[in-house]
C-alpha positions in Angstrom: -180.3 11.0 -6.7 -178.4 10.7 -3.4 -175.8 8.0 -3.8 -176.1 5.1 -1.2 -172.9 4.6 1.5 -172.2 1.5 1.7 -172.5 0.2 4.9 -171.0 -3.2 6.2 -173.1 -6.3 7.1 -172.2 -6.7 10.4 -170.9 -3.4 12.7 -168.9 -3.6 16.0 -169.2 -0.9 18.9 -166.5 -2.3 21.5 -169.3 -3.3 24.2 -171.7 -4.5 21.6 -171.1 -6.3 18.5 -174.3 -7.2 16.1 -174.5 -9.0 12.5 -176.9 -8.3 10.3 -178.3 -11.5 8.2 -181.6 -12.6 6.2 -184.7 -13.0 8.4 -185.3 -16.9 8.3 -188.6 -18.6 9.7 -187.0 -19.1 13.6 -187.1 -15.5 13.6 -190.6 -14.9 12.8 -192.1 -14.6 16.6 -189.2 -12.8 17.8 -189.9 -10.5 15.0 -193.7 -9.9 16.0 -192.7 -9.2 19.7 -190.3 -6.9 18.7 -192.9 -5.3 16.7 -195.5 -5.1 18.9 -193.1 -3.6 21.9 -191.7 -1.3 19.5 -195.7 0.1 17.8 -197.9 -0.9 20.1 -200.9 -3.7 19.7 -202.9 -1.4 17.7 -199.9 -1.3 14.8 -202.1 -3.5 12.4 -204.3 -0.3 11.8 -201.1 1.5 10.3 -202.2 2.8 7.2 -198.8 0.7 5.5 -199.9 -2.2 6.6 -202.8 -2.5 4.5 -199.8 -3.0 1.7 -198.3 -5.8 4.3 -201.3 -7.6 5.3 -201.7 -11.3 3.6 -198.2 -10.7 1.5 -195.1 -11.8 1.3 -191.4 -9.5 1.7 -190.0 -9.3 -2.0 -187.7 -11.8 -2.7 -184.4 -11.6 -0.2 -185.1 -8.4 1.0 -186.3 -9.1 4.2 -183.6 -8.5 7.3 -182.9 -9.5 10.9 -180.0 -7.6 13.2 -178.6 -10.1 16.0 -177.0 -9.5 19.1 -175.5 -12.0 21.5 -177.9 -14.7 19.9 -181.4 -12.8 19.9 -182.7 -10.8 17.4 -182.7 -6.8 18.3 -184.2 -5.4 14.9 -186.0 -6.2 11.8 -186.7 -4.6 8.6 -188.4 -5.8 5.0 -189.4 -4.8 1.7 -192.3 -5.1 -0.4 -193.0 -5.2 -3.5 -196.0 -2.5 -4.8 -196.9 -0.3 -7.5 -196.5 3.7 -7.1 -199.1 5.4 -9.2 -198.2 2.8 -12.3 -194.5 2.8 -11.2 -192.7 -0.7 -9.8 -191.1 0.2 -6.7 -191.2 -1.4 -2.9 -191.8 0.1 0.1 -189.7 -0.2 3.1 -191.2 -1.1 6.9 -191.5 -1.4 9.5 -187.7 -0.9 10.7 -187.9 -2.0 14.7 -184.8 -2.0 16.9 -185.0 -2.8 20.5 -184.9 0.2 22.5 -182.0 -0.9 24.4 -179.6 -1.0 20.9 -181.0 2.3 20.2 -178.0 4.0 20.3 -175.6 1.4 18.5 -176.4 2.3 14.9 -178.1 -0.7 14.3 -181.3 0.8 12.9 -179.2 2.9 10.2 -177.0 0.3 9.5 -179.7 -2.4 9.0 -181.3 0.2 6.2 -178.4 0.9 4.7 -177.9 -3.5 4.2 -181.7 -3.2 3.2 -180.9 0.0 0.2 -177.8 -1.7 -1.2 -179.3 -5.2 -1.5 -182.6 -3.7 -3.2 -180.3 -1.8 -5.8 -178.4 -5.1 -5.8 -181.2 -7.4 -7.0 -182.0 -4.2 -9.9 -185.6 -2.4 -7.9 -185.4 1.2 -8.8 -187.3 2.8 -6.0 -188.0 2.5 -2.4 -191.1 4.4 -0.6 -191.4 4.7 2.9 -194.0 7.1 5.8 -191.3 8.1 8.2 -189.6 11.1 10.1 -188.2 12.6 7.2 -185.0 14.3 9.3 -184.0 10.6 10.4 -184.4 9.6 6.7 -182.5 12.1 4.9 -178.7 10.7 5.8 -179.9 8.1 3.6 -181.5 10.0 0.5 -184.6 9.8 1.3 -187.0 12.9 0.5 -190.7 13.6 -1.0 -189.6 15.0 -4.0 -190.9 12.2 -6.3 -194.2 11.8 -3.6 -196.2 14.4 -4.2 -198.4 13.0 -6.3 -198.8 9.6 -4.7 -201.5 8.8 -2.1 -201.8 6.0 0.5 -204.9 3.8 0.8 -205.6 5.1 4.4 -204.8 8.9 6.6 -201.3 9.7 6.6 -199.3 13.0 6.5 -198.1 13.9 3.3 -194.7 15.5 4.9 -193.8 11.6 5.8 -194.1 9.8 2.7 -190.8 9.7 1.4 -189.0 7.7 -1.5 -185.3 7.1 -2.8 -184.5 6.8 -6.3 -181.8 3.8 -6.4 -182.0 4.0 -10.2 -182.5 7.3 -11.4 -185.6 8.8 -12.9 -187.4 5.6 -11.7 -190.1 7.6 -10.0 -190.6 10.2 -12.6 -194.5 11.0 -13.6 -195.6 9.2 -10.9 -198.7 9.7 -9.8 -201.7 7.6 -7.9 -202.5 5.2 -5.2 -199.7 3.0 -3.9 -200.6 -0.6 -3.9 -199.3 -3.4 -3.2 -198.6 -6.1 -6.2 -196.4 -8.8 -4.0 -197.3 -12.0 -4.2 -199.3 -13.5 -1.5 -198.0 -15.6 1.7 -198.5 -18.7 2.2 -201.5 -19.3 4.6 -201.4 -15.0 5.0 -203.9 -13.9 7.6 -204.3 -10.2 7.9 -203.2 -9.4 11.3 -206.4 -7.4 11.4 -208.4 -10.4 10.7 -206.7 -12.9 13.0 -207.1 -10.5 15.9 -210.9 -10.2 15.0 -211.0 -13.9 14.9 -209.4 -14.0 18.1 -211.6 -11.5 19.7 -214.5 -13.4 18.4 -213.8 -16.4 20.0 -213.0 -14.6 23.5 -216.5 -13.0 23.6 -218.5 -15.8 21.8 
């Protein structure tokens, strides 16, 4: 298991500082902006966000990255089962492309690791670029026996051990076993809905 660094909640570059705090309700359409600039309209058909869609984060692991006032990234966790093993699954990680290159990203998944650990979860899964995910531990060792519930290449699901041997033997579909939000839409619904009502 790769051991975690230990990153600082808030970082300073000398043009641009940021803080890094828990995501709270005002943030919530900044948030879906963000996410839509960064992945596009079409980011509801993601293949993780089938394990998003109608739940809630786990339990103080959701994140938000501010700069001068306005929110510049995002990150959460959620809870789901890997082939029989507890674990969560980190995503989507957003930072606006203009902070790109402040270490905001790295640092707000680094915050996101050490409070998982923290609050005792064992594993976290992600579909990323695996070079980008390595300086943090991540690797598919432990994921090549566990499957998606939608296309996705296998060379991008990744996982982290934060307790060791947490992923051992597993094997199976990942699914989500969060607990629901409250008044959860699927973004896939709602935009069906929507489109409904446009053309009807």
């Amino acid at each position: 298991m790769a051991a975690l660094r230990k990153t600082p909640a808030a970082l300073t570059s000398d043009t641009a500082p940021f803080a890094i705090r828990s995501e709270r309700a005002s943030d919530v359409a900044a948030r879906e902006a963000l996410l839509d600039a960064c992945f596009g309209a079409n980011r509801s058909l993601r293949t993780c966000q089938r394990l998003r869609d109608g739940r809630a984060p786990a339990e103080g692991l959701a994140f938000s990255a501010m700069r001068d006032g306005r929110l510049v990234a995002t990150v959460r966790l959620w809870h789901v089962s890997a082939g029989g093993m507890p674990a969560l699954v980190l995503g989507p990680l957003a930072v606006d492309p203009v902070c790109r290159k402040l270490g905001i990203g790295a640092a707000l998944v680094n915050h996101a690791l050490a409070a998982a650990k923290t609050r005792g979860h064992g594993a976290v899964i992600l579909l990323g670029d695996a070079p980008y995910y390595a300086r943090f531990g991540f690797s598919a060792q432990k994921t090549a026996g566990l499957s998606l519930p939608g296309p996705f290449e296998r060379d991008r699901l990744l996982a982290l051990e934060l307790r060791e041997g947490a992923l051992d033997g597993a094997s199976g579909m990942i699914v989500t076993t969060g607990r629901t939000a409250p008044h959860a839409m699927p973004r896939s619904a709602a935009r069906s809905r929507k489109s409904a009502s446009r053309a009807a």
